[in-house]
C-alpha positions in Angstrom: 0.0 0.0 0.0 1.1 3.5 -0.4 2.8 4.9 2.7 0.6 8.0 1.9 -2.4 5.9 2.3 -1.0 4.3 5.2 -0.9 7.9 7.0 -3.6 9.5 5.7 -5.9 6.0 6.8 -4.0 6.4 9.9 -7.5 6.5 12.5 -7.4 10.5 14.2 -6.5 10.5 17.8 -3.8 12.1 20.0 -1.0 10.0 19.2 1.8 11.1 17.7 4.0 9.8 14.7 6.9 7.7 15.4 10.1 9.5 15.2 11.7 7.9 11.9 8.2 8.6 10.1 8.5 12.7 10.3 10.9 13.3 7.6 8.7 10.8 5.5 5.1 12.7 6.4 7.0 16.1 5.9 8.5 15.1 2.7 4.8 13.6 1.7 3.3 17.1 2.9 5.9 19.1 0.4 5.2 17.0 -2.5 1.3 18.1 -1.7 1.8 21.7 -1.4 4.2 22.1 -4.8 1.1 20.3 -6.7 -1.4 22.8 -4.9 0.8 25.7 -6.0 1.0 23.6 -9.5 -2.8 23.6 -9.3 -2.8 27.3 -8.9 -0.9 28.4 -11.2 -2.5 26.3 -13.8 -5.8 27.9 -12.8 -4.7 31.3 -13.3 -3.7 30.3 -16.7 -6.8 29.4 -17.4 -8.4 32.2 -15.8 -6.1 34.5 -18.1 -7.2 32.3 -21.5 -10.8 32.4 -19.9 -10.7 36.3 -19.8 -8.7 36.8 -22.7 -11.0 35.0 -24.7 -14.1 36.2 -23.5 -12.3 39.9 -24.5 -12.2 38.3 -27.9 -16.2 36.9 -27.5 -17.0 40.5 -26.6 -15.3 42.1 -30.0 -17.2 39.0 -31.8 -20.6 40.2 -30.2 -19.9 43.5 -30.8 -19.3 42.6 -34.8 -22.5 41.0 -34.8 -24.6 43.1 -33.0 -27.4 44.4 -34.9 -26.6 47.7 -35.1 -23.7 47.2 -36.9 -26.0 46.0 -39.7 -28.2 49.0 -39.4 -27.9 50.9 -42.4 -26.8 54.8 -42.4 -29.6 56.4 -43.7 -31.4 54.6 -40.5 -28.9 55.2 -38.1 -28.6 58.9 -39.5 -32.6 58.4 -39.0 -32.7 57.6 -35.4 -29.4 60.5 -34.7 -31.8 62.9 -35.9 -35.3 61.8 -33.9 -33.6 61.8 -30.7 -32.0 65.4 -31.3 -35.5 66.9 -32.2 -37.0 69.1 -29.3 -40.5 68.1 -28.1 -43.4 70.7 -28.2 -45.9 70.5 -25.2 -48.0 73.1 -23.9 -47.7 72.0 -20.1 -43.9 72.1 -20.0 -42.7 76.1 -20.3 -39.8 75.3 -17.8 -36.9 77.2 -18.8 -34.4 75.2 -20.3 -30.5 74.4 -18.4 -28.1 75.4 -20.9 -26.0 72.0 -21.4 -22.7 71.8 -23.6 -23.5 68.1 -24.3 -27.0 68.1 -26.0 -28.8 65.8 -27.5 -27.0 66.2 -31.1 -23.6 65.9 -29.9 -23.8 62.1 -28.3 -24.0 60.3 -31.6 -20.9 61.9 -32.5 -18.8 60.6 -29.1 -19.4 57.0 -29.2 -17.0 56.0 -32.0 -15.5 57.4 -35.5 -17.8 55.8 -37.7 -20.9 57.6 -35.7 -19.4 61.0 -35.8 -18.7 60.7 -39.4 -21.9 59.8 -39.9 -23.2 62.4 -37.3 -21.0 65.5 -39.0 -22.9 63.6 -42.5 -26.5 64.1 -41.1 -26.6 67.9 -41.6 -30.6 67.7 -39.9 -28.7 66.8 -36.8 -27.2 69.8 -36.0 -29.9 71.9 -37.8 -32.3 72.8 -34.0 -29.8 75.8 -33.0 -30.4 76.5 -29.0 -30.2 79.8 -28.1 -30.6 79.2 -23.9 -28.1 81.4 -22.0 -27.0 80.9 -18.6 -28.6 83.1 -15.9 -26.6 86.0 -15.6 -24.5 86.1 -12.1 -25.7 89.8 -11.2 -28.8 88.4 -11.1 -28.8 85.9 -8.9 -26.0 86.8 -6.5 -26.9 87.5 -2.9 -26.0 90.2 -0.7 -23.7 87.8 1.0 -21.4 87.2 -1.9 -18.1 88.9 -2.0 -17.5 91.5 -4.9 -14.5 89.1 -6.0 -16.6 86.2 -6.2 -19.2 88.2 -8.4 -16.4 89.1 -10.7 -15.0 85.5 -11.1 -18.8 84.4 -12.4 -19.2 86.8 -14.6 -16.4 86.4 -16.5 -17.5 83.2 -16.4 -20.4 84.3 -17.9 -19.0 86.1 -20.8 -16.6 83.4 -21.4 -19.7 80.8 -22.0 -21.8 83.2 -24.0 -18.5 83.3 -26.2 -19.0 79.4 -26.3 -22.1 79.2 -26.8 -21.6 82.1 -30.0 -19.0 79.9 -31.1 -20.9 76.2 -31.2 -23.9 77.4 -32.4 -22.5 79.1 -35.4 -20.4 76.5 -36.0 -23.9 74.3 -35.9 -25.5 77.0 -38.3 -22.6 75.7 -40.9 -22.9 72.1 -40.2 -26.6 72.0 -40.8 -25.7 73.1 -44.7 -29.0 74.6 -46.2 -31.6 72.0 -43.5 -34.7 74.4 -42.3 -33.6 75.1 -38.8 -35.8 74.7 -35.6 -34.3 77.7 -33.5 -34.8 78.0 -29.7 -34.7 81.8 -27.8 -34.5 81.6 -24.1 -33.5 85.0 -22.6 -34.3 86.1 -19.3 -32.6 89.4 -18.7 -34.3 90.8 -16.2 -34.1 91.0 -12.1 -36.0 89.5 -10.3 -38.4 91.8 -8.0 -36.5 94.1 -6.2 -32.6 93.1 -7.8 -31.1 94.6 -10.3 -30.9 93.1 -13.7 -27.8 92.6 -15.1 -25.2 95.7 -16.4 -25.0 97.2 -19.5 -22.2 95.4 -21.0 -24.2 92.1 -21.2 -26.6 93.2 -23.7 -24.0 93.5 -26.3 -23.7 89.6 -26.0 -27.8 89.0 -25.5 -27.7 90.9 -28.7 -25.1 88.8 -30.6 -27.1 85.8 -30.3 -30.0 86.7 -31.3 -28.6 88.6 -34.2 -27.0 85.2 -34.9 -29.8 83.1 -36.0 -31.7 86.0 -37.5 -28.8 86.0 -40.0 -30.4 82.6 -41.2 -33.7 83.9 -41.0 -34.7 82.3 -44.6 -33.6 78.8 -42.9 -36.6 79.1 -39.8 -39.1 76.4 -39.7 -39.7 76.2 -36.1 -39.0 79.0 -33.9 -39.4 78.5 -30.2 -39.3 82.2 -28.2 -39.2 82.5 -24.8 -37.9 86.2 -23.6 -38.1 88.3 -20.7 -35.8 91.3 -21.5 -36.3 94.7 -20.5 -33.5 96.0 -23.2 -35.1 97.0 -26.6 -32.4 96.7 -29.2 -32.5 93.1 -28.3 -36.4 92.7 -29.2 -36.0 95.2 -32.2 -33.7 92.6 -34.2 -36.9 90.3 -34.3 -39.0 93.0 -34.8 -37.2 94.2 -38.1 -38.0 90.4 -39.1 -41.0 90.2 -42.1 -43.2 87.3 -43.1 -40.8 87.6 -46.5 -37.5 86.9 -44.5 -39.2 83.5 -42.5 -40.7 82.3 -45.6 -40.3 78.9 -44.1 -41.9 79.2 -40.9 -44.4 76.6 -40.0 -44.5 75.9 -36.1 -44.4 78.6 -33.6 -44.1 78.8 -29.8 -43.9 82.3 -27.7 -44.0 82.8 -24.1 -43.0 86.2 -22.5 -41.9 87.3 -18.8 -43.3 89.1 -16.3 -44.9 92.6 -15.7 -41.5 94.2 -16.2 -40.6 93.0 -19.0 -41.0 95.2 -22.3 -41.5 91.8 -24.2 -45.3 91.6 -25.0 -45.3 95.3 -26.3 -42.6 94.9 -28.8 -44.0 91.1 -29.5 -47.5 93.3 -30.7 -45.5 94.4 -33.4 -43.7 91.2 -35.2 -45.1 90.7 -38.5 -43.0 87.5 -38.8 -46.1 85.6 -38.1 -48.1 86.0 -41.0 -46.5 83.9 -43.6 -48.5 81.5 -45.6 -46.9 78.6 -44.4 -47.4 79.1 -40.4 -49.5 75.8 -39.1 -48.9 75.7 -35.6 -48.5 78.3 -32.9 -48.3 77.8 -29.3 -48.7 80.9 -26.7 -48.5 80.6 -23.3 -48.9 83.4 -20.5 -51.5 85.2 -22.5 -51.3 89.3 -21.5 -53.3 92.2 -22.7 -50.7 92.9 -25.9 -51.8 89.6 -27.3 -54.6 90.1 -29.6 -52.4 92.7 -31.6 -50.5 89.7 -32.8 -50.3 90.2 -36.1 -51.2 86.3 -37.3 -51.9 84.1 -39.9 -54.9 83.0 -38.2 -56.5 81.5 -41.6 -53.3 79.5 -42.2 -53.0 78.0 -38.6 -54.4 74.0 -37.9 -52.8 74.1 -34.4 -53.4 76.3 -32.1 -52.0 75.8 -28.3 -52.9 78.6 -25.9 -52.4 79.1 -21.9 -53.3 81.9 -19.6 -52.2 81.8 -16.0 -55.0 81.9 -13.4 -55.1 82.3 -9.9 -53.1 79.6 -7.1 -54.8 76.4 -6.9 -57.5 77.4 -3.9 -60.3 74.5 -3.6 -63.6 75.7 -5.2 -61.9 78.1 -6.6 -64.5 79.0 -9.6 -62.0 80.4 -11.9 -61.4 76.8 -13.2 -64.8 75.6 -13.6 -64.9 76.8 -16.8 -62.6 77.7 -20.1 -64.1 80.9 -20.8 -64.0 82.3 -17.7 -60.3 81.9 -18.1 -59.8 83.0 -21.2 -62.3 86.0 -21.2 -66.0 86.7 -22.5 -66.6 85.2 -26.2 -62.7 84.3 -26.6 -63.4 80.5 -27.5 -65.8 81.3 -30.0 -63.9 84.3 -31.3 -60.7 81.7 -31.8 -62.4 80.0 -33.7 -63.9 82.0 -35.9 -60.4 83.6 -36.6 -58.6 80.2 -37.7 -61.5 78.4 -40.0 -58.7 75.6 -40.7 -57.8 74.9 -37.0 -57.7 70.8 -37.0 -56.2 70.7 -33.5 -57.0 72.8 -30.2 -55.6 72.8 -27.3 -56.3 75.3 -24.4 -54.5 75.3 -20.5 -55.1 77.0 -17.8 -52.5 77.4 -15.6 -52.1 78.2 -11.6 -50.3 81.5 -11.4 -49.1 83.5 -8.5 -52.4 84.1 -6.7 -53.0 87.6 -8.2 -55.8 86.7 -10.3 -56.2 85.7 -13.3 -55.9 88.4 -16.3 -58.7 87.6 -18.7 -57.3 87.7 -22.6 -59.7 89.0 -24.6 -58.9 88.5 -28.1 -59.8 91.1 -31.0 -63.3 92.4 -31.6 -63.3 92.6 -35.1 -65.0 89.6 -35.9 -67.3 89.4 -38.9 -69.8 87.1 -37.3 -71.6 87.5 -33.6 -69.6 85.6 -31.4 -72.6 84.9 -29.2 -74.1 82.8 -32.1 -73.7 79.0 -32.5 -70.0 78.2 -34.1 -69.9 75.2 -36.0 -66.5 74.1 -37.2 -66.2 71.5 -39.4 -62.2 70.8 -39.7 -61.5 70.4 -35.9 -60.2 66.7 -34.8 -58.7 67.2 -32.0 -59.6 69.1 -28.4 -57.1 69.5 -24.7 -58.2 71.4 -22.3 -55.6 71.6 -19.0 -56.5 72.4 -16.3 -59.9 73.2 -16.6 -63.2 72.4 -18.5 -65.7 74.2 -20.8 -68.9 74.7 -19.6 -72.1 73.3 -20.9 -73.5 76.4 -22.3 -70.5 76.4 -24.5 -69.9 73.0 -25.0 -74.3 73.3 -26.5 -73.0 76.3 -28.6 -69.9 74.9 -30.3 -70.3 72.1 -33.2 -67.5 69.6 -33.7 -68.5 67.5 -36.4 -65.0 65.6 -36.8 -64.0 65.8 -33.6 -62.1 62.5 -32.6 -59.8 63.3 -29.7 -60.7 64.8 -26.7 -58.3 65.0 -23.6 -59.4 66.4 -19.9 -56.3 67.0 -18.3 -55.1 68.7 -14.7 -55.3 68.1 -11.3 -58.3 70.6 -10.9 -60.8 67.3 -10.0 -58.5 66.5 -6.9 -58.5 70.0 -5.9 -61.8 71.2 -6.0 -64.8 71.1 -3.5 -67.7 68.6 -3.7 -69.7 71.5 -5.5 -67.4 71.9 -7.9 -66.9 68.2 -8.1 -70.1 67.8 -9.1 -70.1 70.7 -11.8 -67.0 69.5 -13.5 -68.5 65.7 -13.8 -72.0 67.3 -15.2 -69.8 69.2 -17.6 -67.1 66.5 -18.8 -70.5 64.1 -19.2 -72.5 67.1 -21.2 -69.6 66.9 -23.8 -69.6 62.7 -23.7 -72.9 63.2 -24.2 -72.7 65.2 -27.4 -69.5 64.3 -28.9 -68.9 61.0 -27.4 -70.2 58.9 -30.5 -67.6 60.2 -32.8 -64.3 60.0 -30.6 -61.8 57.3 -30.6 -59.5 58.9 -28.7 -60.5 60.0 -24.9 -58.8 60.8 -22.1 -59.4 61.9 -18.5 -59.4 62.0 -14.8 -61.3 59.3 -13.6 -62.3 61.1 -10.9 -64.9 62.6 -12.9 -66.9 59.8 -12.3 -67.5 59.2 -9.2 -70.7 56.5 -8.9 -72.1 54.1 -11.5 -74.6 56.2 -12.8 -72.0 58.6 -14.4 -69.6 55.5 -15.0 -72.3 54.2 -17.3 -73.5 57.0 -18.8 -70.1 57.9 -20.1 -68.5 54.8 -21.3 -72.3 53.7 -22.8 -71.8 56.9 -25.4 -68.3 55.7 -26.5 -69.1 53.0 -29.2 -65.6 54.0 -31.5 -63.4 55.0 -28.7 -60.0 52.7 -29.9 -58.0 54.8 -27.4 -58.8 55.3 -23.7 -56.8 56.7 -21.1 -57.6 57.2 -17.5 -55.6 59.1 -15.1 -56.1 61.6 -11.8 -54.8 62.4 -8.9 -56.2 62.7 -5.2 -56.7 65.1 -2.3 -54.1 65.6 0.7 -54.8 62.8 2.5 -56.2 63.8 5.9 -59.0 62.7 8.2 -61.2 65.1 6.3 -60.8 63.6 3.2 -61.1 59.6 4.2 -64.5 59.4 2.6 -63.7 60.9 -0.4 -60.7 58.7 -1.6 -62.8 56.0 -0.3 -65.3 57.3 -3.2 -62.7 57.6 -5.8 -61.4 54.3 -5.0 -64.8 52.4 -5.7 -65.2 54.5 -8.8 -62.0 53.3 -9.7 -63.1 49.9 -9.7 -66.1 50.1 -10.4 -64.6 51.6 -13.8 -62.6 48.8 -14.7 -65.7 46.3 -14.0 -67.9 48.1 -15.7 -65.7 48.3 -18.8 -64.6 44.1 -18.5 -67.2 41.8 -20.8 -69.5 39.2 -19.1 -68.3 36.4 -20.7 -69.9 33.0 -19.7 -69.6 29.5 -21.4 -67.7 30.7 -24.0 -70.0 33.7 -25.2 -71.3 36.7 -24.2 -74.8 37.1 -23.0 -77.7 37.8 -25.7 -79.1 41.2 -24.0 -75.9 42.5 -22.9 -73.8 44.8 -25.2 -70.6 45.5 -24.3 -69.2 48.8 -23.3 -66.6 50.7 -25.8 -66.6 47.2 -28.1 -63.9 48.7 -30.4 -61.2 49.2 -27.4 -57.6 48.6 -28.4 -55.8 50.6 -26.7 -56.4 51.2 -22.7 -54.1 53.1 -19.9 -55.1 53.0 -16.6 -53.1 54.8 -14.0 -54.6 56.0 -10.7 -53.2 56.8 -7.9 -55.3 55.6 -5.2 -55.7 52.1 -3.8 -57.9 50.6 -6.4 -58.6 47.4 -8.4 -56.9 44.0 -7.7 -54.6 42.2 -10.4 -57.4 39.3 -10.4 -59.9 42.1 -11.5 -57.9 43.2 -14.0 -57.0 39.9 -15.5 -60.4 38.9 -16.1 -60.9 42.4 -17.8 -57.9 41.8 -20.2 -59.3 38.2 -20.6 -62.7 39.4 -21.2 -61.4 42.3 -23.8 -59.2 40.0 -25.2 -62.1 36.9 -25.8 -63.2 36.5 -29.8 -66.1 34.5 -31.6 -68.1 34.9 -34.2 -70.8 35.8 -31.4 -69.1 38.7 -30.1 -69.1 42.5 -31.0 -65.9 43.2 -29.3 -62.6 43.6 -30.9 -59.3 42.4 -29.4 -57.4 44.3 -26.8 -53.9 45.1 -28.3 -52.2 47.7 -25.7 -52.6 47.4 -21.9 -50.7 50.1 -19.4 -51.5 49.7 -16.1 -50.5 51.1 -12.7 -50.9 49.5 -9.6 -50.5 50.8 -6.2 -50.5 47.4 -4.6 -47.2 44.9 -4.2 -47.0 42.4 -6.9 -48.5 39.2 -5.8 -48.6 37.8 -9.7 -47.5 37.0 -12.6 -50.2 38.2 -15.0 -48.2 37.5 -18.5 -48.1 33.8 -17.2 -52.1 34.2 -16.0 -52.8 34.9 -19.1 -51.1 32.2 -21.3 -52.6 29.8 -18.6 -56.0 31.3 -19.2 -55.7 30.9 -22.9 -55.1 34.8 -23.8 -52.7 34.7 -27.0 -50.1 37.4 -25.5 -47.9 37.4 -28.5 -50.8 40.1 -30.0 -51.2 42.4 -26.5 -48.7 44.9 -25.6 -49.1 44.4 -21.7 -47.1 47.2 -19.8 -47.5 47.3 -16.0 -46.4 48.9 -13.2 -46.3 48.5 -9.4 -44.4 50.0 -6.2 -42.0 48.2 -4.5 -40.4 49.0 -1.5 -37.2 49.3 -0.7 -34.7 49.0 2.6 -35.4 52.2 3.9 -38.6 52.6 3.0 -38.2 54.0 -0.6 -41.0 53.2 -3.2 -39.6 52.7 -6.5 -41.6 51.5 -9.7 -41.2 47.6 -10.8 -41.9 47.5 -14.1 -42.7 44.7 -16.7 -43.4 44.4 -20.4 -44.3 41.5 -22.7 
């Protein structure tokens, strides 16, 4: 037998080896440890192949990831969507001025993206004109006069940069329309001083800069609060002739001190032929001297800023009360061709609200019944029209209607009850013609309403349901407990009754053409069971049925996950390779953090 057997067999106790068997169990022990270290050093051989050639797997991957096979006209494609700015009425935020924008990340990754990048010359062609906040402007008393120096040569030094890249983005962009964005805000707030005299001369250089390329404008995005005229005067020397290009137009001025919506009453710039859209926000008493191509205009986005949210506040139970006697009816009798409306109301700083009355020089009596045939598509946020408008105004293509705003959540039971009669006066009239509708579900508030509104939507394809709540308090317990059962009461009223294979003989279902359906309260509300059988049930076809097939579902719980619903589904028979099922739920965290869990099929 081996002698190593012999000692490693050796039974363990407490006696020791015989002197003239140590050198042999030390010499056993070394020839062990040199084939451990062997081991070892064959093992991080391996480990060094093993990473070396999962390097080399990497660099394979990365030749055959799809991309690569992307062609450049797509690629170019996709460089220029993400680079585009978004339009939307509710977000006026000023913008941070950023070196890296959204243009310049296609060209960092590699070579072959920045030539194709510096080849795409509607990349570079949105030109943002957002300067920095000057320093004298925001400095405090506190600051030393050194430190106020230091920032605003720092200042001067990044308007110099900023000159520099968006000139040198003018030239890349060859002879692309350009969309160009104008952020200034050059005025103090209340009580400072705005900033010196020497920074004007570099306000003015930008904006001088992309009126050189006037001809190029198709998008021009203005947002200005400036009390030094030479700067508005450049704009103002601008004619429909020199932005023959323009289509899409969004303004928004500053505050009382500004000189802005005086000098905007006199651009003319605004009445080319080709202007479609225009956006105004902050509506002030210079407005209706706009000189505009009403006629030409098929989108028209406009916002007035009302009083601080204050519940019952009566300002927001209606549209024209917010936007001043006959205005709605006087828009639209200035733009014939309007195909899109959109209309917000806005909490402001708890002055009141300034009513905009628009021009009087209308050829027809505002007070009489408008009927217009092109409109498709009607927001309102914030706030509501009331029924004696909604009964004077005639939408005969009207397809999309969107309620938006927290103003449900933050208005008394009264007014509760005035903006659900409302909301259902318009289901009432136009509801047989939409397919796209969305609102706060807190409109509806007891099954009465619930029926009455989804029984008038026959060809909705597109609903979305959203709202928020009251402060939760002791005062407020019954009232979420309200929303709650209207919430799923909503979702139960709108899942088919399907038994033994079919639906009933008497019963028809509610909104039978739904594809599309988003659901996202924010209240405890309806269980996953509930709303599995309502995607089974929307999702059930026969010959017997007069229901179409669910295709996109977008839920949001406020509950845990307890299950799987793709897997529910498949178990239950639902073909899930033809639904888009989106769905959210909060999940908390070591510390107490909610965080979203979310999961797509």
């Amino acid at each position: 037998m081996d002698a190593n057997l012999v000692f490693l067999q050796r039974p363990s106790n407490n006696q020791p080896p015989l002197d003239d068997e140590l050198f042999r169990i030390r010499s056993f022990r070394q020839d062990c440890q040199a084939r451990i270290d062997a081991l070892h050093q064959q093992i991080l051989r391996l480990r060094e192949q093993s990473e070396l050639l999962e390097t080399d797997l990497g660099r394979y991957d990365l030749l055959l990831a799809p991309v690569k096979r992307v062609p450049e006209d797509v690629l170019s494609a996709i460089f220029q969507h993400i680079s585009t700015p978004g339009t939307n009425i509710e977000d006026f935020r000023p913008f941070d001025w950023q070196m890296s924008p959204p243009a310049v990340m296609p060209s960092q990754i590699c070579q072959d993206w920045r030539r194709l990048a510096l080849l795409t010359p509607p990349l570079w062609a949105t030109i943002p004109i957002m300067a920095p906040g000057h320093p004298v402007v925001s400095k405090s008393d506190s600051d030393p006069p050194h430190a106020v120096e230091r920032a605003v040569r720092e200042w001067e030094a990044r308007i110099q940069q900023l000159l520099e890249i968006c000139a040198l983005w003018i030239e890349r962009s060859k002879q692309n329309p350009l969309s160009i964005i104008i952020r200034l805000n050059a005025v103090g707030r209340r009580g400072r001083e705005g900033p010196p005299a020497t920074a004007f001369p570099l306000y003015l250089d930008l904006v001088s800069l992309v009126c050189r390329v006037a001809l190029r404008w198709k998008t021009l995005d203005l947002n200005i609060n400036v009390n030094d005229i030479p700067i508005l005067n450049t704009l103002v020397a601008l004619q429909s002739d020199d932005v023959p290009q323009l289509e899409v137009v969004s303004c928004q001025t500053g505050g009382t001190r500004s000189i802005a919506d005086s000098v905007l009453a006199h651009l003319d710039l605004f009445m080319g032929n080709r202007l479609r859209s225009f956006t105004m926000f902050k509506l002030r008493e210079s407005w209706p001297g706009l000189s505009i191509n009403w006629a030409a205009v098929k989108e028209l986005r406009l916002g007035v800023e009302g009083r601080s949210w204050r519940e019952g506040d009566p300002l927001y139970r209606s549209i024209e009360k917010s936007f001043g006697p006959d205005a709605i009816r006087s828009m639209l009798l200035m733009c014939p061709n309007l195909e899109r409306w959109e209309l917000s109301v806005q909490p402001g700083n708890g002055h009141g609200a300034r009513e905009a009355a628009l021009p009087t020089s209308v050829t027809k009596d505002s007070r009489e019944n408008v009927r217009h045939p092109h409109l498709k598509s009607l927001i309102f946020h914030g706030s509501q029209p009331s029924e004696a408008l909604t009964s004077s105004l005639d939408f005969p293509s009207l397809q999309q209607l969107h309620c938006l705003g927290g103003l449900v959540a933050k208005t008394g039971k009264d007014g509760r009850a005035t903006l659900s009669h409302c909301f259902l006066f318009l289901i009432n009239r136009y509801g047989a013609q939409l397919t796209d509708l969305r609102f706060s579900h807190l409109l509806l508030n007891d099954m009465p309403s619930i029926t009455q509104c989804f029984g008038n939507l026959p060809n909705v394809l597109s609903l979305h349901l959203d709202g928020g709540v009251p402060t939760f308090d002791e005062s407020t317990k019954g009232i979420v407990t309200n929303f709650s059962s209207a919430a799923v009461a909503i979702l139960v009223a709108l899942t088919p009754d399907v038994r033994e294979g079919e639906f009933p003989a008497t019963e028809v279902p509610l909104c039978p053409n739904l594809k599309r359906f988003t659901y996202q309260p924010t209240i405890l509300c309806f269980t996953e069971n509930q709303f599995l059988e309502f995607v089974i049930g929307r999702s059930y076809i026969s010959s017997t049925t007069n229901i179409v097939r669910i295709e996109e579902v977008d839920v949001r719980f406020v509950i845990p996950q307890e299950m799987d619903i793709s897997k529910e589904l498949k178990s239950r028979g639902v073909d899930v390779d033809h639904l888009t099922l989106l769905v959210e739920y909060p999940r908390r965290r070591e510390g107490g953090t909610i965080v979203t869990l979310t999961t797509r099929d």
